[in-house]
C-alpha positions as CSV (number, residue, x, y, z in Angstrom):
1,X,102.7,89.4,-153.8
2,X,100.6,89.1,-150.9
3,X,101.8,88.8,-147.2
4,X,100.5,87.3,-144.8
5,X,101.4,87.8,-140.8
6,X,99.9,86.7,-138.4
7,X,101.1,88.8,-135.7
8,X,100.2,92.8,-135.3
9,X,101.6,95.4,-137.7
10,X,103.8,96.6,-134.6
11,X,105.1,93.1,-133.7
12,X,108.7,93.7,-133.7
13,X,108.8,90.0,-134.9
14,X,107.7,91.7,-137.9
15,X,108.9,95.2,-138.0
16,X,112.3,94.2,-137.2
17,X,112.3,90.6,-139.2
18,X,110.5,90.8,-142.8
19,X,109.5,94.8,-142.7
20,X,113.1,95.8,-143.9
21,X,113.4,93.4,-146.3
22,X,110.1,94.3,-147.9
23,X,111.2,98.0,-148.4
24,X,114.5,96.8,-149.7
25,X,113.0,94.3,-152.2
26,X,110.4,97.6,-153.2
27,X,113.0,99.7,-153.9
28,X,114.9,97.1,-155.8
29,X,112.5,95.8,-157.9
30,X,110.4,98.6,-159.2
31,X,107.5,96.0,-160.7
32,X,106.8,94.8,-157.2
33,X,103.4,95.1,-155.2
34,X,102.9,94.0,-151.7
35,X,99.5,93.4,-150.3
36,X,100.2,93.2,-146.0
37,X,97.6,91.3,-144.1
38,X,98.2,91.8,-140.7
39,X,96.2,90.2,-137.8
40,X,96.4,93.0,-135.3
41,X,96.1,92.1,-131.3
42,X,95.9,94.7,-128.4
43,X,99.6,94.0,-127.0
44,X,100.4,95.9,-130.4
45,X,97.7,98.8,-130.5
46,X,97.7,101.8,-133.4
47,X,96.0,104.9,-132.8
48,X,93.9,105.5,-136.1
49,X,96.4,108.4,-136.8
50,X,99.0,105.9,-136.3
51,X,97.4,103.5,-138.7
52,X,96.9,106.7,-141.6
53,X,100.6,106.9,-140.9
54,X,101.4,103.4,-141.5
55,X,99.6,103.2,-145.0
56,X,100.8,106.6,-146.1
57,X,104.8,104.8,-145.0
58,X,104.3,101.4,-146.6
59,X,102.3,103.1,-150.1
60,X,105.6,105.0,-150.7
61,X,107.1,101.1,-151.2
62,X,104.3,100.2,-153.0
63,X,102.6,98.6,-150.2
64,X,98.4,98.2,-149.4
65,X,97.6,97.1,-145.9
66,X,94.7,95.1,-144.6
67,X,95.2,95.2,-141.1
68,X,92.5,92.2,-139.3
69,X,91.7,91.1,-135.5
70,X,93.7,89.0,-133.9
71,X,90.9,86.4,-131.7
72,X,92.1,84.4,-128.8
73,X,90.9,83.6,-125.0
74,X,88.1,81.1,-124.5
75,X,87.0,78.9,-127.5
76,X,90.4,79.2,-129.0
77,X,90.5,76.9,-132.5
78,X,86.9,78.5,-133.0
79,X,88.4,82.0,-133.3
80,X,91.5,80.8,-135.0
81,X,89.4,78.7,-137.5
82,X,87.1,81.9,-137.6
83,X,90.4,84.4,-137.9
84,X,91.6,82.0,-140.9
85,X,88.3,81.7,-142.8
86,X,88.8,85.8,-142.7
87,X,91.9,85.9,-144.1
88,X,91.1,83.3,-146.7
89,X,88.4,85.8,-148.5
90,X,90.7,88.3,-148.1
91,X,93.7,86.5,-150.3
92,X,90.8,85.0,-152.5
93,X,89.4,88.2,-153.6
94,X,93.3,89.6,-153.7
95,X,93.9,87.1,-155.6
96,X,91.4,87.6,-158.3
97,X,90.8,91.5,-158.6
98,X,94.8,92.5,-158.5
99,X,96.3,89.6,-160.6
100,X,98.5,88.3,-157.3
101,X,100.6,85.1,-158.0
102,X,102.5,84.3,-154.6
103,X,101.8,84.5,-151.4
104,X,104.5,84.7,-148.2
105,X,103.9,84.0,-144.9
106,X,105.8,85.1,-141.4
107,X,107.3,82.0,-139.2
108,X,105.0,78.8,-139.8
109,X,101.4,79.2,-137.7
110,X,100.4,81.6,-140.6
111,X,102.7,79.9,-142.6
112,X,100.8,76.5,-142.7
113,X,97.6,78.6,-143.5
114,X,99.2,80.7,-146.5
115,X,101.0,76.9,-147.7
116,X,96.9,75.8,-148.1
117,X,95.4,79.0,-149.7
118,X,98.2,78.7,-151.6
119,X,97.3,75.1,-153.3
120,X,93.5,76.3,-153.1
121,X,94.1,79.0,-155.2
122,X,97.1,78.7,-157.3
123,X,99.6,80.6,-155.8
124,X,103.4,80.0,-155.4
125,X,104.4,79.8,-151.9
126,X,107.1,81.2,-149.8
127,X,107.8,80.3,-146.2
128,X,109.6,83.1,-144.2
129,X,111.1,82.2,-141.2
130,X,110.4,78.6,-141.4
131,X,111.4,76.9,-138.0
132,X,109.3,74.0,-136.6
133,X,107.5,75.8,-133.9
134,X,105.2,72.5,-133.0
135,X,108.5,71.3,-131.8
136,X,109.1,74.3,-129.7
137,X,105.8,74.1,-128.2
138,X,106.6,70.5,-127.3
139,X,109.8,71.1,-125.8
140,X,108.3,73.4,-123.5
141,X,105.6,71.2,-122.7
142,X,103.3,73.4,-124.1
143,X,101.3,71.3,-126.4
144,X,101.4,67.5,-125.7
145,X,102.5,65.8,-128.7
146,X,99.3,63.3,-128.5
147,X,97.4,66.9,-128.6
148,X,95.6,69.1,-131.7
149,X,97.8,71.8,-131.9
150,X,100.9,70.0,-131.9
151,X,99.6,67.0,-134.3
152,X,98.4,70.1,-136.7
153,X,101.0,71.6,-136.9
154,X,103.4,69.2,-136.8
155,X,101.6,67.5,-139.6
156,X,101.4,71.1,-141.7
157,X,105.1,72.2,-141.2
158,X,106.2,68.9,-142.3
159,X,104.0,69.5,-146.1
160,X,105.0,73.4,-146.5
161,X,108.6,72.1,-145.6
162,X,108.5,69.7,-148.3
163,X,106.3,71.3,-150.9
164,X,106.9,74.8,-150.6
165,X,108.3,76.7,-153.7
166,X,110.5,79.1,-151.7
167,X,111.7,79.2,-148.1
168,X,114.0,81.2,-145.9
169,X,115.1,80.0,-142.4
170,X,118.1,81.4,-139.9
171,X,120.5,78.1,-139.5
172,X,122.4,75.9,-141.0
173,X,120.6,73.2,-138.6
174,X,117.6,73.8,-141.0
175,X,118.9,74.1,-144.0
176,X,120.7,70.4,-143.5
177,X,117.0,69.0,-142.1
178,X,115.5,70.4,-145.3
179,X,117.8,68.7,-147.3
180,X,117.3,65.4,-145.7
181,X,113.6,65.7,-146.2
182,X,114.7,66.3,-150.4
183,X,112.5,69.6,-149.6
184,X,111.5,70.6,-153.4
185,X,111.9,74.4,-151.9
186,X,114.6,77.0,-152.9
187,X,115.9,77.8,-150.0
188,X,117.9,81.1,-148.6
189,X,119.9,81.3,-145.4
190,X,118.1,84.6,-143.7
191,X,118.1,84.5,-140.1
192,X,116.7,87.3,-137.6
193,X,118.7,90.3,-138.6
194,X,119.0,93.7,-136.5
195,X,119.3,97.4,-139.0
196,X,122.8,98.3,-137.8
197,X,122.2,101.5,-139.2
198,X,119.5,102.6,-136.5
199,X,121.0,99.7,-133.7
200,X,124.0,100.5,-132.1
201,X,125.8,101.9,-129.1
202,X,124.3,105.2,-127.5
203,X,126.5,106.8,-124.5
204,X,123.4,109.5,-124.7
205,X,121.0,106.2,-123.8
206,X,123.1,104.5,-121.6
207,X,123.8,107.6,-119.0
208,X,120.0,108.3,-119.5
209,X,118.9,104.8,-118.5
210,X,121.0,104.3,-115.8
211,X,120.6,108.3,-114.3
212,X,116.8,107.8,-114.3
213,X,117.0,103.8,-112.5
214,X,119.1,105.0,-110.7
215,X,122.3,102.8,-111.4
216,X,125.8,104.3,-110.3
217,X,128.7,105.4,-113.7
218,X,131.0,102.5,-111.7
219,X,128.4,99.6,-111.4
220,X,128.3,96.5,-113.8
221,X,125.1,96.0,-115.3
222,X,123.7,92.6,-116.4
223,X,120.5,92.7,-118.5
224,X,117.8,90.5,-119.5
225,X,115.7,91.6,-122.6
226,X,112.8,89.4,-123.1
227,X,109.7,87.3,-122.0
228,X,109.8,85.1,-119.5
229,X,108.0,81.5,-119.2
230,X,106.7,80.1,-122.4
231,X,109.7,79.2,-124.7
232,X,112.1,81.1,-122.3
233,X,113.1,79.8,-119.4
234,X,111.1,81.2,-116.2
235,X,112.3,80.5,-112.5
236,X,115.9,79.6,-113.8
237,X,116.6,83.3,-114.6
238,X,116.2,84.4,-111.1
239,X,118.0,81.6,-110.2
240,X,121.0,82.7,-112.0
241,X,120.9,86.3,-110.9
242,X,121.1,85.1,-107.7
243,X,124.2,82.6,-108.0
244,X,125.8,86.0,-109.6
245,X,124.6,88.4,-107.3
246,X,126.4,85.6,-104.6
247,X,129.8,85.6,-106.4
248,X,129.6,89.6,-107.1
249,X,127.4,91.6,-104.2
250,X,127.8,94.5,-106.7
251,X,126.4,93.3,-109.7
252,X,122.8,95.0,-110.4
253,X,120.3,93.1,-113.0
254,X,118.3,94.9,-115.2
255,X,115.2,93.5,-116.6
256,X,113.3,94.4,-119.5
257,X,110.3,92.7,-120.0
258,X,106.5,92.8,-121.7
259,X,105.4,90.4,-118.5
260,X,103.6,91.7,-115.3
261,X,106.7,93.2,-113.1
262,X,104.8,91.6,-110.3
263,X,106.0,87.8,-111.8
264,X,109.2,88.8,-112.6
265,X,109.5,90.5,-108.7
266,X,107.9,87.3,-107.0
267,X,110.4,85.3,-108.4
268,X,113.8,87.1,-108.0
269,X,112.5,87.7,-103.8
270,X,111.9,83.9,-103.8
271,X,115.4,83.2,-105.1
272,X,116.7,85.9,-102.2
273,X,118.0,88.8,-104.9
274,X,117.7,91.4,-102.7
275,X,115.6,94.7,-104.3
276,X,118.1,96.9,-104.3
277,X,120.1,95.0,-106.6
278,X,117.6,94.4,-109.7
279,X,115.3,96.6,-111.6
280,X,112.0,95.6,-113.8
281,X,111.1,97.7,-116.4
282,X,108.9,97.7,-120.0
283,X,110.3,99.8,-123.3
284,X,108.9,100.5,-126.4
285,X,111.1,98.9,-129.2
286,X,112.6,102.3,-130.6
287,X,114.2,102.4,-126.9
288,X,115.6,99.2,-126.6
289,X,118.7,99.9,-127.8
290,X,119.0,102.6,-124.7
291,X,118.7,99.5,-122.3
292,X,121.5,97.5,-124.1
293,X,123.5,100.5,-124.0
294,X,123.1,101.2,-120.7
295,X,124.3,97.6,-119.5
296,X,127.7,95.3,-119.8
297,X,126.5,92.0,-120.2
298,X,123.4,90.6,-121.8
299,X,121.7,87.5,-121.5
300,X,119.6,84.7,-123.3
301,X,117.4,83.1,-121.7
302,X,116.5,79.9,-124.1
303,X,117.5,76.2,-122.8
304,X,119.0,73.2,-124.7
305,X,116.3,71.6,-126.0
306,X,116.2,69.5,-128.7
307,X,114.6,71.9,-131.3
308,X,116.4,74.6,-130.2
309,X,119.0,74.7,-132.7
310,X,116.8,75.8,-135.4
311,X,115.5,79.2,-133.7
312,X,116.7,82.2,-134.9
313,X,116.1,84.8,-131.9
314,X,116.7,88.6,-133.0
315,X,118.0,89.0,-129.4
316,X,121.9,87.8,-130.2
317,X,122.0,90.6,-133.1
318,X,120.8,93.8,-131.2
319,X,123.4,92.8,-128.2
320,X,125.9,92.5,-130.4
321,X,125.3,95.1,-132.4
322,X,125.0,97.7,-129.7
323,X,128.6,95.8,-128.2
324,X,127.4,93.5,-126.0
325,X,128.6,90.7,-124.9
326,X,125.8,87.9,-123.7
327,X,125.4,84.7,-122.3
328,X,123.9,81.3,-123.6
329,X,123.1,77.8,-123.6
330,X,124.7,75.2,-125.8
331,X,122.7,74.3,-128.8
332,X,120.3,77.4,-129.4
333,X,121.0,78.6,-132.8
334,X,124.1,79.3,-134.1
335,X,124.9,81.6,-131.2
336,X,126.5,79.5,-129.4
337,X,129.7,79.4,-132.0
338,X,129.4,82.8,-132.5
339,X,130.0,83.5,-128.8
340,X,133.0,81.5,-128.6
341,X,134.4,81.4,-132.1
342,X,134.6,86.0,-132.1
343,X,134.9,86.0,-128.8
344,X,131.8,87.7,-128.1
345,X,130.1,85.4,-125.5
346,X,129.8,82.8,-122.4
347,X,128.5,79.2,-123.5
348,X,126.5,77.1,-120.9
349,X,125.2,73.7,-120.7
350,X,121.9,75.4,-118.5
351,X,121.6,77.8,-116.0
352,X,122.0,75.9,-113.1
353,X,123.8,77.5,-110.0
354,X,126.8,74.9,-110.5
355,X,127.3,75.4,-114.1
356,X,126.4,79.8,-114.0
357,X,129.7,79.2,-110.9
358,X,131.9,77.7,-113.2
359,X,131.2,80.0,-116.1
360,X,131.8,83.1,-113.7
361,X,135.3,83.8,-114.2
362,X,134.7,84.0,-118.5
363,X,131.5,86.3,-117.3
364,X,133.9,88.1,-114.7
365,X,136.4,89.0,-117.9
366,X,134.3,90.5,-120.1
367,X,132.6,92.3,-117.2
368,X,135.8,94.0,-116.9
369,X,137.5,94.3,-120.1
370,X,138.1,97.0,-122.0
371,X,134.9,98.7,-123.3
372,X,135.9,100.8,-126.3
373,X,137.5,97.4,-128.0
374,X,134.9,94.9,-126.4
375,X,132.3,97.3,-128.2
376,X,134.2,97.4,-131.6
377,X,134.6,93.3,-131.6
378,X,130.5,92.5,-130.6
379,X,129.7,95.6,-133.2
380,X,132.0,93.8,-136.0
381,X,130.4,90.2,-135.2
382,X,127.3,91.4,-135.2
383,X,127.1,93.0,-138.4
384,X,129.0,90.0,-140.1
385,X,126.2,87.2,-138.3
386,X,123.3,89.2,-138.5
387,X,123.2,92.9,-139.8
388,X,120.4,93.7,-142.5
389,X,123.5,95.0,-144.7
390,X,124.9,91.2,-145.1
391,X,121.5,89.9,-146.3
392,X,120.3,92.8,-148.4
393,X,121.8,90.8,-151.8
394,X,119.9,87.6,-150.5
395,X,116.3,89.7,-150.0
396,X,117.0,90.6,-153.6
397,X,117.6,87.3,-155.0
398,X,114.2,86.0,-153.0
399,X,112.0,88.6,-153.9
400,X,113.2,88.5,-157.9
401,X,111.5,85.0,-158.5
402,X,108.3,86.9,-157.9
């Protein structure tokens, strides 16, 4: 089977979304071959030691990788049309010297390429991942809906919706959309999932995140974990640090982030969050747990929007898994219900001063519950909604119609 990714071996969208489920399936199925194509970008960069490291990891699941360049900036559709006429030759040659008869593809940009190499060449086609992210893009007023992207897309995700042979997606909001299409797809429930096995608590991380910030045994942390702008909401962050830092002077924010700290700075002193009360920071992914474990309340940063519903954000999973309780808007996945129907979270219509006010005194109780229970409870949801372990059967069941 070949893979396709467009995104960089390191991605955690990858690593931390379809990786495991690849090594599972390998291990499973002792007749199956992967061949990774990865487009690989410099937000994501491998030392060539890291990258003989990689292949000698992935050939012990009986994986090959073809690691590409990612090509954006000026001329954009050029180098994307020039990036996918690469990766073409690649799965055409694939396909005829090493006998491969599917293809899968990561989320639906590379999706909707893999869907027409796919018809080109004869493959069967399995969409990972699929949520309509020309709708996202709109939402945000990203891409205009009279625009080339958005018509493209749109237009693509629509056929590989409809036509493909196999496709996964994280919500039941999908899966009922797919139906109403009469999608000729097989189609698996498989959101984001977290490893619970190597995601979790860490008293060791939490005392040495907050001895290092410096951040006092006694104070309550809330974090942030994420980008900001984009698909996430931007200004309206700061915004609601600052209606909680007016209901609780001792509150301190932590932020981790992959954006300029300089942004994310600007914006909380415009909002009047005083510096003493927030930190910025950036971690690698195998210390992210640390930062969760070194807070009391997370946040998720996504707004209501229309499409919403059908994202499946990894964010939910690692906060919950590490026994944190989080905060977020109505309509964005499934987490809403998860949050109130475990007990596990605050629900908000936005994050709007008079709505973060009236959601204070839910955010106050957690803040101040019991840890060692509060913990067990997120752990236990987590697991259930989106632990690897609960989805390991389904992987299985995919990857066997091979």
């Amino acid at each position: 089977m070949i893979i396709y990714v467009y995104n960089s071996y390191d991605d955690p969208l990858f690593r931390g979304i379809l990786l495991p489920f690849m090594k599972h399936a390998a291990l499973a199925q002792p007749d199956l071959r992967f061949h990774l194509i990865t487009y690989e970008q410099e937000d994501w960069p491998l030392t060539p030691e890291q990258r003989r490291q990689v292949r000698a990891d992935l050939a012990q699941y009986r994986t090959v990788w073809y690691p590409l360049t990612w090509h954006s900036g000026r001329f954009k559709l050029l180098k994307k049309a020039y990036d996918l006429v690469l990766g073409t030759l690649l799965v055409l040659r694939l396909r005829l010297t090493t006998g491969a008869g599917s293809i899968g593809a990561l989320c639906t940009i590379a999706g909707s390429f893999a869907f027409l190499m796919a018809k080109l060449m004869g493959l069967r086609y399995y969409g990972f991942w699929y949520e309509p992210h020309s709708e996202f893009m709109r939402d945000f007023n990203i891409w205009p809906t009279s625009g080339l992207a958005f018509r493209g897309l749109h237009y693509m995700e629509g056929l590989s919706g409809r036509h493909a042979d196999v496709l996964t997606t994280g919500t039941v909001h999908m899966m009922r959309r797919l139906e109403e299409w009469g999608s000729k797809a097989k189609v698996f429930k498989l959101p984001s999932c977290v490893d619970e096995n190597k995601i979790y608590f860490r008293p060791e991380g939490r005392q040495r995140v907050r001895a290092t910030l410096p951040i006092q045994a006694e104070t309550r942390v809330i974090l942030y974990l994420g980008k900001f702008g984009g698909i996430y909401y931007d200004r309206e962050i700061a915004t609601m640090f600052r209606t909680l830092h007016e209901l609780d002077p001792a509150l301190f924010f932590l932020i981790v982030s992959p954006d300029p700290a300089s942004h994310i700075a600007g914006l909380m002193q415009e909002e009047g969050v005083p510096a003493t009360h927030y930190a910025v920071t950036r971690s690698p992914y195998s210390e992210v747990q640390d930062y969760i474990s070194a807070a009391d309340f997370g946040v998720v940063a996504i707004p209501a929007l229309s499409a919403q519903q059908f994202r499946s954000p990894i964010k939910v999973g690692e906060y919950l898994c590490c026994g944190l309780p989080y905060l977020v808007c109505r309509g964005i996945s499934e987490d809403d219900a998860v949050a109130e129907q475990k007990r596990v979270g605050v629900v908000v219509k936005d994050f709007s001063a008079p709505e973060i006010r009236a959601a204070y005194p839910q955010i106050e109780q957690y803040l101040h519950e019991d840890k060692d229970e509060q913990r067990r409870r997120c752990r236990a949801a987590g697991i259930e909604y989106r632990g690897v372990s609960q989805y390991l059967s389904t992987a299985e069941a995919i990857f066997a119609t091979v």
